[in-house]
Residue, then its C-alpha position, 0 to 999 in steps of 0.5 A: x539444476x537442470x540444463x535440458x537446452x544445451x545437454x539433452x537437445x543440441x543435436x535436435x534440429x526441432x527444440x523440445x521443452x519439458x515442463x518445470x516442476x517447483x520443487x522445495x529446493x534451494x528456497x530463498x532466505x530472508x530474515x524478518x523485519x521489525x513490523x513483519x507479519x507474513x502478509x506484509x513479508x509476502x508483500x514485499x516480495x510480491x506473494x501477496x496476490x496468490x494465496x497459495x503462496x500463503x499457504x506454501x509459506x506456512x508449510x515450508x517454514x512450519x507456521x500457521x497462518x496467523x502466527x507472528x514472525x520473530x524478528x531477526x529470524x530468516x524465513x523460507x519464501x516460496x521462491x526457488x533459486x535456479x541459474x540463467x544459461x545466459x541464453x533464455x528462461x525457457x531454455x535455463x529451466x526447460x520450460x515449454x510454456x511461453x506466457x509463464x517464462x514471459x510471467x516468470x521475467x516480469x517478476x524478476x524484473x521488477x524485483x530486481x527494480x525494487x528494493x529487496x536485494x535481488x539483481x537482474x537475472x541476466x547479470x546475477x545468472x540467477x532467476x528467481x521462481x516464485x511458486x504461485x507461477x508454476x503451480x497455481x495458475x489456476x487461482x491466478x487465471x480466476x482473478x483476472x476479472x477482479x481487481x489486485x488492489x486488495x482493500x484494508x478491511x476488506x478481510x475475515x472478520x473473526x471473533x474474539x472474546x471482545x466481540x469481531x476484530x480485523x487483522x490488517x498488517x499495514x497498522x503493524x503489530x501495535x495496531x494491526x488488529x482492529x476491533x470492529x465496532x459496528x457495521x454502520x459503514x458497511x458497503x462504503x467505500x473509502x479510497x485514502x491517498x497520502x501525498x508524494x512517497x518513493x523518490x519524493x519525500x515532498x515537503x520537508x522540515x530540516x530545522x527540527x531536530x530531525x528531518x521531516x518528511x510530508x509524506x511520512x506524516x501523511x501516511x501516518x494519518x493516513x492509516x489511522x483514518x483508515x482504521x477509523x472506517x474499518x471500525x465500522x465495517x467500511x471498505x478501505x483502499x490505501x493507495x499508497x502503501x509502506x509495509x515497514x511502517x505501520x501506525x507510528x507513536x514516534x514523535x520523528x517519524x524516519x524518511x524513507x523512500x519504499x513506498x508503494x501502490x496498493x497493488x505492490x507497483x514501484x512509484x515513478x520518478x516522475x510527478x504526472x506518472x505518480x498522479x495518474x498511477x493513483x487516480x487510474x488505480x481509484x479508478x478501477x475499484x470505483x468501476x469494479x463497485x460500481x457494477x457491483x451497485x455500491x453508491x456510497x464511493x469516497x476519495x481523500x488526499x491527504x498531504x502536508x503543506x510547504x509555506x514560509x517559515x513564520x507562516x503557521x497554518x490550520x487545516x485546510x481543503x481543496x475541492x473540484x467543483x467540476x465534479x460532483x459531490x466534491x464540494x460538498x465532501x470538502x465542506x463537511x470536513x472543512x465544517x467538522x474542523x471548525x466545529x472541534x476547534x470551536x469546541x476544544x480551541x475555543x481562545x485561539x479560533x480556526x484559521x482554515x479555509x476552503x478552495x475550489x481547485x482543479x488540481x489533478x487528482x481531483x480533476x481525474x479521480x472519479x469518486x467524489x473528493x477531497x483534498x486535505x491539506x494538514x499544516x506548513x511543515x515549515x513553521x515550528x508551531x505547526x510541526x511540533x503539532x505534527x510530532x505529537x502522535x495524540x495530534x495526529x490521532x485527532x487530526x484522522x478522528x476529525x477527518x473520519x467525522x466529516x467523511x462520514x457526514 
């Protein structure tokens, strides 16, 4: 530990500060999770922008980078623990950089507002030092014209014995590598946000046997819409991301509430806040697309509807007729339903419909959209078609076929 402040410099009427130096010492231990891969574990802890920190991962803890992690065994983060003087950063660490030591407590900050375990470091007297901030800034500096909303798919495509597959952690370890068959996609770009998350589970069914939560099964579709694309080289943003769950065969999937935008941002308590965190970070990625002359940019919202119980109800689409290529967009999907129920539910018929609606999201999100609206989550029928993982498979196929029309 070093206290250069208040050792070294008491007597000095001007403060001179010496550089801090990251050292392999008194690294943070965590232990892996079920669905851990090291991008998703880096992610947790908001390594994930720095590929250096990849690469300091695998070599203080022996790995490749490829290599799987063993769950229940406690890893080495490239984070270094130092003690707070209870005065400042910069004084705590002799550090004379002021902008690093501002960097160095926003990212204690927000970890210490999410959910991995770390507290305020004024409180704990602890700060916490990731690697990327000392060492590699450079990398860091380079990136500041790109986006840090990484996309699915937007990844190394490698060769297998198969033929090119894509690895993508947020499938989890089931579905995470993604075998590519085709490029009839490429250069589009596909924007997927599921419904509520974090603080709001949105709607849910307590008369199952087990609670349901909308958001789950958003995000379940939701992913496996995206690895739909990726199969055909699209570029794929999932705006709202949970690192833990991946693409779940369960019938009830496990409310929880850590959730988060693709850039790792914690999601607000309130209802507009979270809607404008999603649209402007679409936003930005179409702009970034945009200047790079990609034409083909498309956005989905997918959520599951809260009705009475006796109430069963298809699938149906919202769009905005305010902006372009929305209406189109919704009845292409909303056509592709009909066409599949017609074909596989041929006596029972479909019962969905399409709206114009100036809901926020597609009011504010500049691709053009659609808003996707699965089933009353309430009504029995319709959530025991929820829970069955082969239906929620269909239901991203028939999505994927009329987002591509």
């Amino acid at each position: 530990m070093r206290f250069w402040g208040s050792l070294l410099l008491a007597a000095i009427v001007t403060t001179i500060f010496s550089s801090f130096t990251w050292k392999n010492e008194n690294l943070l231990k965590v232990e892996a999770k079920v669905g851990d891969g090291i991008s998703v574990l880096l992610r947790r802890y908001n390594l994930h922008e720095a590929s250096c920190n990849l690469e300091k991962f695998c070599e203080i803890n022996g790995l490749k980078k490829n290599d799987p992690l063993v769950l229940g065994t406690k890893y080495k983060l490239p984070i270094t623990i130092q003690s707070f003087d209870g005065k400042s950063i910069r004084s705590s660490l002799g550090l004379k950089d002021y902008d690093k030591a501002l960097a160095i407590q926003k990212f204690n900050e927000s970890l210490a507002k999410s959910s991995v375990g770390h507290k305020d470091f004024r409180s704990s007297k602890q700060i916490w030092i990731p690697f990327h901030l000392i060492s590699c800034t450079e990398e860091l500096e380079k990136k500041e014209d790109s986006s840090d909303e990484s996309a699915a798919g937007e990844v190394s495509i490698k060769s297998s014995a198969s033929g090119k597959v894509i690895s993508e952690p947020l499938f989890g370890p089931r579905y995470g590598t993604v075998p590519v068959e085709d490029f009839s996609l490429a250069n589009q770009v596909f924007y997927i946000t599921s419904g509520h998350g974090g603080p709001d589970p949105g709607a849910v069914c307590t008369s199952a046997p087990k609670m349901m939560c909308e958001d789950e099964y958003a995000y379940d579709v939701s992913l496996r819409l995206a690895r739909n694309l990726m199969q055909h080289g699209a570029i794929v943003h999932i705006i709202i991301q949970d690192g833990n769950d991946g693409i779940r065969d369960e019938a009830y999937l496990d409310c929880d509430t850590d959730e988060r935008t693709i850039n790792g941002n914690k999601l607000p308590l309130r209802q507009l806040d979270r809607l404008k965190q999603r649209a402007d970070a679409i936003n930005r990625l179409y702009y970034k697309y945009e200047k790079k002359g990609v034409r083909s940019q498309k956005a989905i919202m997918i959520h599951v509807d809260s009705r009475s119980q006796e109430k069963s109800q298809d699938v149906f689409f919202y769009y905005n007729s305010n902006r372009k290529g929305s209406k189109e967009l919704a009845h292409n999907v909303k056509d592709t339903f009909q066409s599949k129920y017609a074909r596989h539910q041929k006596d029972r018929g479909y019962h969905g419909y399409i709206e114009d609606r100036g809901l926020y999201m597609l009011r504010k999100v500049i691709p053009k959209s659609v808003y996707v609206e699965l089933a009353n989550i309430r009504n029995l029928n319709d959530h025991k078609r929820l829970t069955i993982p082969a239906n929620r498979q269909a239901l991203a196929n028939w999505l994927f076929e009329g987002m591509i029309k």
